[in-house]
C-alpha positions in Angstrom: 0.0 0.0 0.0 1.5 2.8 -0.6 2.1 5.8 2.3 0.2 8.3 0.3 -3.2 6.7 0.1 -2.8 5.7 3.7 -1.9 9.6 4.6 -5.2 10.4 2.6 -7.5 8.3 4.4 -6.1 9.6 7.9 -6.4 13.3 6.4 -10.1 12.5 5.8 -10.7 10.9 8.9 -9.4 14.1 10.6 -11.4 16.7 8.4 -14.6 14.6 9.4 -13.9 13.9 13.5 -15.4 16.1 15.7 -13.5 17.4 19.0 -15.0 16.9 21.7 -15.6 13.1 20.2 -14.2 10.3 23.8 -10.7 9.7 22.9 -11.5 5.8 23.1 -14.7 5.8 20.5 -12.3 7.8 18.5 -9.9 4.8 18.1 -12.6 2.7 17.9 -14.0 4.3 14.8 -10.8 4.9 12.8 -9.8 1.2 13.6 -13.0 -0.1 11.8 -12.1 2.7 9.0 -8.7 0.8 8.7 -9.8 -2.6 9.0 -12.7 -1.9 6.0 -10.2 0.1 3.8 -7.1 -1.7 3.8 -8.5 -5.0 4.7 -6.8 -5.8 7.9 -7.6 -6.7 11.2 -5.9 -4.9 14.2 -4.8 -6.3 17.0 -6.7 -5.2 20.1 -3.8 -4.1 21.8 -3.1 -1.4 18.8 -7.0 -0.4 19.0 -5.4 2.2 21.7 -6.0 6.2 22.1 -2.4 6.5 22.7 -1.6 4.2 19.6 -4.2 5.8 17.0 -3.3 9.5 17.5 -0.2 9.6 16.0 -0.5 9.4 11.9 3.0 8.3 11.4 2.6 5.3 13.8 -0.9 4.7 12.4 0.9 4.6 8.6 3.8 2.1 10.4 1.0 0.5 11.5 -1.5 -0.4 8.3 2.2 -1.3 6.5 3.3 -3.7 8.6 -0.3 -5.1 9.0 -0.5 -5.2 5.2 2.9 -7.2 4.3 2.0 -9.5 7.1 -1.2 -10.8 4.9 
């Protein structure tokens, strides 16, 4: 997969989240968005607040998920 569709699908996740959105329903939902898009299935240890908010990771991530398959 390459990084730039990845980064595009986190960019439009972003534009539609709303702030004041729990943290945890947050991860939640963009884990689902992953796990539909790029036709993997995270761990539930990655399905984390902590894990989720940070793109680059995210993109680390949906790689290593992907080459796995």
């Amino acid at each position: 997969m390459h990084r730039e569709i990845v980064e595009r699908v986190l960019q439009d996740f972003e534009a539609l989240r709303r702030p004041d959105t729990d943290p945890e329903l947050e991860a939640v939902r963009l884990a689902i968005l992953l796990e539909d898009v790029f036709d993997i299935v995270l761990p539930d240890a990655e399905i984390d607040p902590a894990v989720l908010a940070d793109f680059s990771t995210v993109i680390a991530l949906v790689t290593r998920l992907q080459e796995a398959v």
